[in-house]
matplotlib code that plots the C-alpha trace (Angstrom):
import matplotlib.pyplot as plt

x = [225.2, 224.7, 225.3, 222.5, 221.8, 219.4, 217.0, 214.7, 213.0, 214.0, 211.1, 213.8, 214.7, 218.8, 221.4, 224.2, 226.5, 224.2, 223.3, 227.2, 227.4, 225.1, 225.5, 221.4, 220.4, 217.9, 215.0, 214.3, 210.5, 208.5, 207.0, 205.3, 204.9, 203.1, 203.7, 207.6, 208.3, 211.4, 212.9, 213.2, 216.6, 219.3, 221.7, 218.3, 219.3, 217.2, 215.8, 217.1, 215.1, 215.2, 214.3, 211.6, 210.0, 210.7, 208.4, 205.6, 205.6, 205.3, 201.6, 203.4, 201.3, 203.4, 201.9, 203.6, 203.6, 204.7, 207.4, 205.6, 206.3, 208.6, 211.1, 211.5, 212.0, 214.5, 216.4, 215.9, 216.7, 219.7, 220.7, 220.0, 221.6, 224.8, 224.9, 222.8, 219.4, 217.6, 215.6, 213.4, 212.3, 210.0, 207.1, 204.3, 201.8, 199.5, 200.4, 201.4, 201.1, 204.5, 205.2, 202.4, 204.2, 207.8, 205.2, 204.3, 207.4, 209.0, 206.6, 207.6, 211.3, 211.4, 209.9, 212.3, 215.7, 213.8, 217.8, 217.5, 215.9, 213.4, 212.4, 209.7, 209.3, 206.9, 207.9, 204.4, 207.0, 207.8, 210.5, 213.3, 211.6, 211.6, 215.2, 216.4, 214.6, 216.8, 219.4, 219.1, 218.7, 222.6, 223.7, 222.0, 223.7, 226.6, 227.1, 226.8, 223.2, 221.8, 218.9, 216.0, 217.6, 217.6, 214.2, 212.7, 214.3, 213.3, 209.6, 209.6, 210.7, 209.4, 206.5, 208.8, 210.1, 208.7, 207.2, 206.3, 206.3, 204.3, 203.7, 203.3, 200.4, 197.3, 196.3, 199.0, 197.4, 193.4, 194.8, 195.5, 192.2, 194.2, 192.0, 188.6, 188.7, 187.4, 189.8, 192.6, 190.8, 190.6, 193.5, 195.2, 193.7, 194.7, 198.3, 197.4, 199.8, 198.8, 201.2, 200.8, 202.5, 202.8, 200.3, 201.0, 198.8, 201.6, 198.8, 199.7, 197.1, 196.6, 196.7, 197.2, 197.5, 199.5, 199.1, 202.4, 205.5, 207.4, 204.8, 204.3, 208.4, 208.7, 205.6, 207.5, 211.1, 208.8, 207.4, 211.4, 211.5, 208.2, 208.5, 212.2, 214.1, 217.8, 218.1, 221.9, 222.3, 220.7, 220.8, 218.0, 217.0, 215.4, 213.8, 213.1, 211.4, 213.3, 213.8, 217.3, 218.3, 215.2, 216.0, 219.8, 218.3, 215.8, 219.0, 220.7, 218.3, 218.1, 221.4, 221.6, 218.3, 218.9, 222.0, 221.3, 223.8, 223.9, 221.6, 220.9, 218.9, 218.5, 215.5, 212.3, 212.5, 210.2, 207.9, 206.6, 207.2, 204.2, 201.5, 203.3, 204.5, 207.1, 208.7, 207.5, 209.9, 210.1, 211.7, 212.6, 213.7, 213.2, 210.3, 208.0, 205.8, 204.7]
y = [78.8, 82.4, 85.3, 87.3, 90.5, 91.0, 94.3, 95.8, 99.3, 102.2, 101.2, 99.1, 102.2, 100.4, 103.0, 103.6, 101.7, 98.6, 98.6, 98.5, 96.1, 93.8, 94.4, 95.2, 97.6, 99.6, 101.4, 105.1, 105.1, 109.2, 111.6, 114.6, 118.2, 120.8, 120.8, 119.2, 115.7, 114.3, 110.8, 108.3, 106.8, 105.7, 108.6, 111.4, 113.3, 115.4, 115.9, 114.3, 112.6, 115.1, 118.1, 115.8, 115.3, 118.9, 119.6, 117.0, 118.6, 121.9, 121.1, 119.5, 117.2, 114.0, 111.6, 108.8, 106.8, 103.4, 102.0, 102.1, 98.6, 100.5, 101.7, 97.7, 96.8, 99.2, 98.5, 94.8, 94.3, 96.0, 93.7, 90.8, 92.6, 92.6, 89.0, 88.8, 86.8, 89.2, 88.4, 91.3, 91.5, 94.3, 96.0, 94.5, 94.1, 94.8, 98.4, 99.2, 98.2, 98.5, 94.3, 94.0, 96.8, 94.4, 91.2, 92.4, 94.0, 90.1, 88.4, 90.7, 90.5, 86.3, 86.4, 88.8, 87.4, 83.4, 82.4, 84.7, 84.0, 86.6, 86.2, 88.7, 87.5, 90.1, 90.2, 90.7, 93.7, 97.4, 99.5, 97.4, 95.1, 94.3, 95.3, 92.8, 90.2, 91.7, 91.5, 88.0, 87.3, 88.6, 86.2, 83.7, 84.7, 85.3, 81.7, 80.5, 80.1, 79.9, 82.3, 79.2, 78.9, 82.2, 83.1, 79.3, 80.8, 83.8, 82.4, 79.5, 82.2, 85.7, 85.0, 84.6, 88.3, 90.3, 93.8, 95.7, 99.3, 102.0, 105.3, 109.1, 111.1, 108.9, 111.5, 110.5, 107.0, 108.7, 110.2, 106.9, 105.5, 103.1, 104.5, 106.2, 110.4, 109.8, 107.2, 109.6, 112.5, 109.8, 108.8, 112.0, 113.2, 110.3, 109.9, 106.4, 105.1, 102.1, 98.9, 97.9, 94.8, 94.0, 90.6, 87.9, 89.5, 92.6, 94.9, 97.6, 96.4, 97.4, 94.8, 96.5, 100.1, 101.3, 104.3, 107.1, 106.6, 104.8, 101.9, 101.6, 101.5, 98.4, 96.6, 96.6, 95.2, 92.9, 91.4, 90.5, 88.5, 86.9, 86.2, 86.1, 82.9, 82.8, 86.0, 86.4, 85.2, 87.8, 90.5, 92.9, 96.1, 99.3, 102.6, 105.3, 108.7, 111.3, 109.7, 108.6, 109.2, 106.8, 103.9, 104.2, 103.4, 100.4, 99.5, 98.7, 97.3, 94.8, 93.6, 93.8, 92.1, 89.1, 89.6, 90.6, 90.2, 93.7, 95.9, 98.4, 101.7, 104.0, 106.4, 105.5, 106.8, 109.7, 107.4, 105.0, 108.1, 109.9, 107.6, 106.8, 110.7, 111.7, 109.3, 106.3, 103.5, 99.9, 96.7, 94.0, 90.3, 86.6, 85.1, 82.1, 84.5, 87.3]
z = [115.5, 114.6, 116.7, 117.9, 119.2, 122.2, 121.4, 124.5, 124.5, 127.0, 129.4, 131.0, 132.6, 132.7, 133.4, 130.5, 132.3, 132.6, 128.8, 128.0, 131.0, 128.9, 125.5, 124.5, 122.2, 123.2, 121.2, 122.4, 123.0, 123.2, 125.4, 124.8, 127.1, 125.7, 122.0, 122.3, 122.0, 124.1, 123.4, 126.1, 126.3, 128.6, 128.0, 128.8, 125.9, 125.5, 129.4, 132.3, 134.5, 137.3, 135.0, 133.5, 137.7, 138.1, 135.2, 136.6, 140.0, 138.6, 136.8, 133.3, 131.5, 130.0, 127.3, 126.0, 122.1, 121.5, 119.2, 115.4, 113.0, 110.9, 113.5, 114.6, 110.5, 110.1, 113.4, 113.5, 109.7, 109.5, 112.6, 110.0, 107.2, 110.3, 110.5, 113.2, 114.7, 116.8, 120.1, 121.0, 124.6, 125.2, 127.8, 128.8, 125.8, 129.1, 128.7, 125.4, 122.2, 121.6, 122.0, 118.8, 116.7, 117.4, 116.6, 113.0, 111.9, 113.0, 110.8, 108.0, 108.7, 108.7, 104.9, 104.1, 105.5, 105.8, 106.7, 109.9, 113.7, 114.7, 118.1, 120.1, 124.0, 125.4, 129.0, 131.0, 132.7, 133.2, 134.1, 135.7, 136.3, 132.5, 132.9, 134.7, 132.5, 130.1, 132.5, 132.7, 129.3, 128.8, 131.3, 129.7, 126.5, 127.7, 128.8, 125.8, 125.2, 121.7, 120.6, 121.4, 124.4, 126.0, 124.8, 126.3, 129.5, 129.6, 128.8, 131.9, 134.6, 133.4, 135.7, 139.1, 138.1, 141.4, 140.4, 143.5, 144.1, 145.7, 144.2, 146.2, 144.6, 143.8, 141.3, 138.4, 138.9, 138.8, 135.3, 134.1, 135.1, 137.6, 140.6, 141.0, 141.8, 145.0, 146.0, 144.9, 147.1, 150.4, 149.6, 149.5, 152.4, 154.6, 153.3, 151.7, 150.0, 147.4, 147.3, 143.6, 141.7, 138.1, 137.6, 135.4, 132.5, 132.8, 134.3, 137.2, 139.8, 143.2, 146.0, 149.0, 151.0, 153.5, 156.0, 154.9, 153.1, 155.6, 155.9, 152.3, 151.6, 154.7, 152.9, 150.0, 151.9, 153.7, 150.7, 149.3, 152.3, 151.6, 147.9, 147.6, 146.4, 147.2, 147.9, 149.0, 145.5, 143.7, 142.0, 142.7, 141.2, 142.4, 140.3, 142.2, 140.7, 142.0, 145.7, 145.2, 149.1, 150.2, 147.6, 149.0, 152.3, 151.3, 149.2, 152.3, 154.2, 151.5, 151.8, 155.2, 156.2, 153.4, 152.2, 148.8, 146.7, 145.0, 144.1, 140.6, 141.4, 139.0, 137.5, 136.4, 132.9, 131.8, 129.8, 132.6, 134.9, 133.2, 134.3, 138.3, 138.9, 141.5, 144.0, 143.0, 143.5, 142.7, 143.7, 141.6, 141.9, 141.5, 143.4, 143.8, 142.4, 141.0]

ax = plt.figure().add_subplot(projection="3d")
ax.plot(x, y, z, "-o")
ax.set_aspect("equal")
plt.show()
């Protein structure tokens, strides 16, 4: 059985540490400000994710490019030219086109090197929560499952990967066509706060509200407890958009009101970032849903 090498792209949002932890390689996607373009990877080498929320709350506008066909031939190919299969697990083909760029380039790659496995998984997820898919998919490997086997997992329980999450400003979301401008303006006036979830087409969708921040962070604690499956044996993870204090403190209410097992928090990178804005923050786990 040949070895193979699990490939993501940095809308993961997983720390340095938990991309050596797992062994993925992970494809830098881009941003723009103004006339500079910034890549989008674990390290934040070119702007850390605090400058980048500094920038956003000072009036910065943030778009954001997907992966192109050739940068997933080149990467992927000299993988194969390596020794290796590659199984690509990548954002939601909800939100980007990114999944179809990986898609094509696959296609190509298999005529070229026919003795080779390419595998593309699109994961229906963003952020973490496609990072702990990815997560998982390393354990998976790491016990010793073959390429078929890892992505058959990943494909019968990607839809019990929990995405919910509640985001601060409304207006980030009216820029991105998620709400209406005059739900944005109420919105904004009344400190509503919308609880959002990623469905099981990948789409951001709105399926509830909450009255200030505190309500809409103990909806989203309340909903592990709802949705969660064995939770004292998980391992959950949180993004946070420049709130790290407040994530902490869901953190441990996590573990001690189920007993979590651990917990991840890190940033929500500066590509998803663009669309949610400032102190957005996510939790992610297994559930008997979505």
């Amino acid at each position: 059985m040949r070895e193979y090498k699990i490939l993501t792209d940095s809308t993961t949002d997983l720390s340095p540490q938990l991309v050596a932890q797992t062994g993925v390689t992970v494809l830098p996607m881009t941003y723009t400000i103004g006339e500079k373009s910034y890549r989008n990877d674990p390290e934040e080498t070119d702007l850390s994710s605090g400058d980048f929320y500094d920038m956003l709350r000072g009036g910065a506008m943030s778009t954001t490019s997907q992966i192109n066909v050739e940068t997933f031939r080149e990467v992927a190919g000299k993988m194969a030219r390596d020794g290796f299969d590659v199984l690509y697990v990548g954002f939601s083909s909800g939100l980007s086109g990114t999944f179809n760029s990986a898609r094509i380039a696959f296609e190509d790659l298999s005529a070229e090197y026919p003795e080779h496995k390419f595998l593309a998984v699109d994961s229906l997820c963003a952020s973490m929560g496609e990072g702990l898919l990815v997560y998982h998919a390393a354990q998976q490997q790491k016990a010793g499952r073959s390429i078929e086997e890892t992505a058959r997992w990943l494909e019968e329980n990607k839809l019990h990967l929990a995405h919910w999450f509640t985001v601060d400003d409304l207006n980030y979301l009216k820029k991105g066509g998620r709400v209406s401008a005059a739900t944005a303006l109420v919105g904004t006036m009344l400190s509503i706060k919308p609880i959002m979830h990623t469905s099981d087409e990948g789409k951001l969708t709105v399926v509830g509200k909450a009255r200030g921040r505190k309500s809409s962070l103990n909806t989203l604690i309340d909903t592990v407890g709802r949705l969660g499956i064995n939770l004292q044996d998980q391992v959950m993870f949180i993004c946070q958009a420049d709130c790290q204090a407040e994530a902490e403190t869901v953190a441990a209410q996590l573990k001690q009101r189920y007993g979590v097992k651990e917990v991840y928090i890190n940033y929500i990178g500066p590509v998803i970032g663009s669309h949610t804005g400032p102190n957005t923050m996510g939790l992610f786990f297994v559930g008997t849903e979505r």
